[in-house]
N, C-alpha and C positions, 0 to 999 in steps of 0.2 A: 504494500500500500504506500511506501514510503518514497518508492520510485515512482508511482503515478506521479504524486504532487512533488517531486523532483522536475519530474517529465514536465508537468505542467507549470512549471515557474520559471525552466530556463527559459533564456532570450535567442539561440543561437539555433535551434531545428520550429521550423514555422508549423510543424506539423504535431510537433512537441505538447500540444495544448489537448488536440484529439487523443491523441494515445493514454495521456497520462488521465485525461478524464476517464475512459472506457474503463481502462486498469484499475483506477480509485475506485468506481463504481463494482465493477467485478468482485474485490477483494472486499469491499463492504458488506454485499449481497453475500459473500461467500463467508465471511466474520457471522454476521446476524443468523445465517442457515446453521453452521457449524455450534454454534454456541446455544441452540434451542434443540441442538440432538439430544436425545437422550440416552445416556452409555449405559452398555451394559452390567450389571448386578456381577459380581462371581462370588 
């Protein structure tokens, strides 16, 4: 997640801004999904 808004704050790749948004998003979606599993008992 931390390279999205890396991605998304450089000056230097014009495309920088799309990538690291998709990324942030993804890895949020995937944080919020991850952390509502519920693990197994043993």
């Amino acid at each position: 997640m931390l390279m999205g808004v890396v991605l998304m704050l450089q000056p230097h790749w014009g495309e920088g801004l799309r990538y690291g948004f998709f990324a942030t998003a993804f890895f949020t979606v995937l944080h919020i999904v991850t952390s509502h599993m519920q693990l197994e008992k043993r």
